[in-house]
N, C-alpha and C positions, 0 to 999 in steps of 0.2 A: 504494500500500500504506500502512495505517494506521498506528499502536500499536495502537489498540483491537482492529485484526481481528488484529494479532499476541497481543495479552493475552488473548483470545476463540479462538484457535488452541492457545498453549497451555495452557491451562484445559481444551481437551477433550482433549487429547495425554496431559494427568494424570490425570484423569479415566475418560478412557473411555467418556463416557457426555454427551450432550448435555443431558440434563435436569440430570444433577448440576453439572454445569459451570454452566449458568446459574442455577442456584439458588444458588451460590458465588460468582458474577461481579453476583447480584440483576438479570439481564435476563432479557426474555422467551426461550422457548424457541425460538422461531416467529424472534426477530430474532438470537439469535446462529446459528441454521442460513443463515439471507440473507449472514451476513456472514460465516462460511467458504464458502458457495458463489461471494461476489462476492472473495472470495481465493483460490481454486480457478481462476477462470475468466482472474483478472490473472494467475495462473501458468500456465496451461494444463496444468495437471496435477491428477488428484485429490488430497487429499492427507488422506483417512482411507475407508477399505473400513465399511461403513454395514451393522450389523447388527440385530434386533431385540434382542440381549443389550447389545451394547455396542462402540466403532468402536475398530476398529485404524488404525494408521498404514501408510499406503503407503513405498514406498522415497523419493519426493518430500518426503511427511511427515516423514518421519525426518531428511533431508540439511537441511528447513527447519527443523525443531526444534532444532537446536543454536545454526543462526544466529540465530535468534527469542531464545531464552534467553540468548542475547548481547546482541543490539540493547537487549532491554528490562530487562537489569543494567546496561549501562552508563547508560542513559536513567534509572536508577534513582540513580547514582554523579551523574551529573549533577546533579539536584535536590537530593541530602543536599549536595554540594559547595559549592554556593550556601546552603545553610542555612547551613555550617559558617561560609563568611567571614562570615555575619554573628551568628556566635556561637555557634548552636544546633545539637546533634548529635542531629537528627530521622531519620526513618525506619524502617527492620527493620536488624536485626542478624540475619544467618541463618549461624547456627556450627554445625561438624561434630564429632564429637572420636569419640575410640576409649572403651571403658572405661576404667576406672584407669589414666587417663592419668599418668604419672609427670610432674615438673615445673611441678606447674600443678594450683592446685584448683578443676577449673570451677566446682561451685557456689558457692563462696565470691567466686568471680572475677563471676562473670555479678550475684550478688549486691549488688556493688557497685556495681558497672557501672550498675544499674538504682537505685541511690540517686542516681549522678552525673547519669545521662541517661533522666529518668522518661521522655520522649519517644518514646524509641527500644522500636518493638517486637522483644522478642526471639523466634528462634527457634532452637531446638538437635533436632539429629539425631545421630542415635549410627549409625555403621558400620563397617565398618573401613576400614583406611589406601585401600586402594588404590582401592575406593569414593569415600572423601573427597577424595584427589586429584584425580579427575577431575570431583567435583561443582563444588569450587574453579577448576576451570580451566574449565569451560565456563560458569561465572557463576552456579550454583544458591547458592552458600555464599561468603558474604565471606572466610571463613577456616577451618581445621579445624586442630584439636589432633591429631596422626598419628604414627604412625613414619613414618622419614623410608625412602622407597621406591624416588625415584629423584633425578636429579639437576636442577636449578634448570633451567627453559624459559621459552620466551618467552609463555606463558602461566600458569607458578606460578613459585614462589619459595618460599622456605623461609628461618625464625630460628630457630637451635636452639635448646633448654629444658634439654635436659638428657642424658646418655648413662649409661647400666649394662651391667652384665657378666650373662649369664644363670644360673639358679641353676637347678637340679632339685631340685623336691620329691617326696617321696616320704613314705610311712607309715613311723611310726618302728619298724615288726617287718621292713622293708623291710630285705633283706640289704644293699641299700646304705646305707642308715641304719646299721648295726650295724656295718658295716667304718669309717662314718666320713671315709670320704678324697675328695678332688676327684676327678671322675670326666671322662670324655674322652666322644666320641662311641663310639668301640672296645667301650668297657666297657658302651653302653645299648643293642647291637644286637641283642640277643635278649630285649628289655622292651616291654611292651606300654603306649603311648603315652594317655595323654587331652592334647587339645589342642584348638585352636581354629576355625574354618571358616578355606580358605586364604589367605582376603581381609585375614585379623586382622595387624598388625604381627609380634609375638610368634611366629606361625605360619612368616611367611615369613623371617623370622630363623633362626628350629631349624631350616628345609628347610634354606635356605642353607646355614647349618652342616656338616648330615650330608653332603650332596652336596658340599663341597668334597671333607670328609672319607674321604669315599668307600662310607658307611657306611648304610647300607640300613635305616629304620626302619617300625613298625606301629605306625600310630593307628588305634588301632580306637574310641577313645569320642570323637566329635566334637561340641564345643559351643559356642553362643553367648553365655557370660557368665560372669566370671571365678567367680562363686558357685558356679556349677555346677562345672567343672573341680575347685576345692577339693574341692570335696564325694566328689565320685568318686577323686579322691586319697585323701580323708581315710579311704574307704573300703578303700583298697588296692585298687581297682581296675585302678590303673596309676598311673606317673609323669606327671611334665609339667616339661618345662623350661619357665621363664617368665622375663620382667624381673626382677631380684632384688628390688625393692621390694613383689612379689606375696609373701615371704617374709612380714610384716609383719601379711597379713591372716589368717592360720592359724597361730596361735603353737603350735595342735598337730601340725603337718608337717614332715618334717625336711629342713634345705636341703643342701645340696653342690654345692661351685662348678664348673661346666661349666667345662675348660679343652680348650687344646688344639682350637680354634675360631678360628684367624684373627683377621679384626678381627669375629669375630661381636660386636658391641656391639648393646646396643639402643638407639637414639639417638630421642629424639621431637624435631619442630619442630613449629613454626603456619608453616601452608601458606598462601600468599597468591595474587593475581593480582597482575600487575607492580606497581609501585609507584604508575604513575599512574591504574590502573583499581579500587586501592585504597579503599573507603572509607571517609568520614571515622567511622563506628561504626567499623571495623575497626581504623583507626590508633587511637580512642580507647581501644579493648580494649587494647591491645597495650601504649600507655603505661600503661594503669591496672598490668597486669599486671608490668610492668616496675619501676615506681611503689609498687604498692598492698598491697604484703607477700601476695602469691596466689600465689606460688611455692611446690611444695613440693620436697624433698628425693627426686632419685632414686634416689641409690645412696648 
């Protein structure tokens, strides 16, 4: 078994599609099919279902795509490793983050990042937390900016950034706007919810919440991006609990402090893989950000 026919494996596993894959990989079409077939045959397994639209992945396929996106992240750690001892932080940078990540301004951060290490190509993905962690731990993403979701394994790890208490906003003709007071989950059980798909940080916090609580909520406006949720607040459409630093962006929305929520905190880290499958872009993120005044203010 290669690299190549692993790199050439998965390019069509992303893809879908063998002509797109080789057109992305710049080889023939004709030689990357020879070379999943001659990986097909050292496994004795197929390992993509071959359509006129486009190739799915066999159960083979799938159980090898994760080992494959390992061998060839670490073989990836490898090579930047060796640049680094002798001085130079080369390679990709490939970072995950949530939106309005609190403690941390990525653009400013990636910003400089890319004055210090013109070398290094970046690349940034936005999903949410729960997504990010598992990109991070099977080697698609050197690191991701997250809520923190679960607890440190022997493939992630976790540095906090920063922790906030959650706020509900609401329209200011909103009867809880006009009363003014901290509010509990008790008091938001017959309010109709905008929030965010379940995968979002912010999302699996307020579940948390209400179910310890024991308190039964309706999201009925569900979306992906903090501008939108405002918007449908601002409209009185419905509430939304959020990280309290989302207060910030809507100076026309009225806040009040979710209490009486356990340790509902909203806590972000940077999500990493062990320390030694680390790389050195990654470690140099991480000092610049520690470093390079790209902190922001959560709470």
């Amino acid at each position: 078994m290669e690299l190549r026919q692993l790199r050439h494996f998965v390019a069509v596993a992303e893809d879908q599609h063998f002509t797109r894959a080789a057109e992305r990989l710049l080889v023939s079409q004709s030689g990357l099919s020879a070379s999943i077939r001659a990986l097909e045959r050292e496994l004795r397994a197929p390992l993509f279902v071959r359509t006129t639209r486009r190739v799915t992945l066999t159960e083979a396929g799938r159980a090898l795509l994760a080992e494959a996106e390992r061998i060839l992240a670490q073989v990836r750690a490898a090579h930047e490793a060796v640049a680094a001892v002798q001085g130079v932080v080369r390679g990709t940078l490939a970072l995950g983050t949530e939106q309005c990540i609190a403690g941390v301004h990525v653009a400013g951060l990636l910003a400089a990042f890319r004055r210090r290490h013109p070398d290094v190509e970046i690349r940034l993905r936005q999903a949410g937390s729960g997504a990010l962690a598992e990109e991070v731990a099977a080697g698609r993403l050197d690191l991701a900016f997250a809520y923190r979701t679960q607890d440190d394994t022997d493939q992630l790890r976790s540095v906090g950034l920063t922790s906030e208490p959650m706020t509900v906003l609401c329209h200011p003709s909103h009867r809880l706007a006009v009363a003014g007071e901290p509010v509990t989950p008790d008091d938001l059980a017959d309010e109709v919810f905008v929030d965010f798909h379940p995968d979002w940080g912010p999302r699996r916090i307020t579940d948390a919440a209400f179910a310890a609580a024991g308190v039964r909520r309706t999201v009925a406006l569900e979306v992906n991006d903090v501008h939108g949720l405002l918007d449908l607040v601002d409209e009185n459409l419905g509430i939304a609990a959020v990280p309290r630093h989302f207060r910030h962006k809507r100076a026309s929305l009225s806040a009040l402090p979710l209490k009486d929520t356990g340790e509902a905190e909203y806590e972000t880290v940077a999500l990493l893989p062990p320390a030694r499958a680390t790389s050195p872009a990654a470690r140099a993120l991480l000092s610049l950000l520690e470093t390079g005044g790209c902190r922001i203010p959560g709470a």
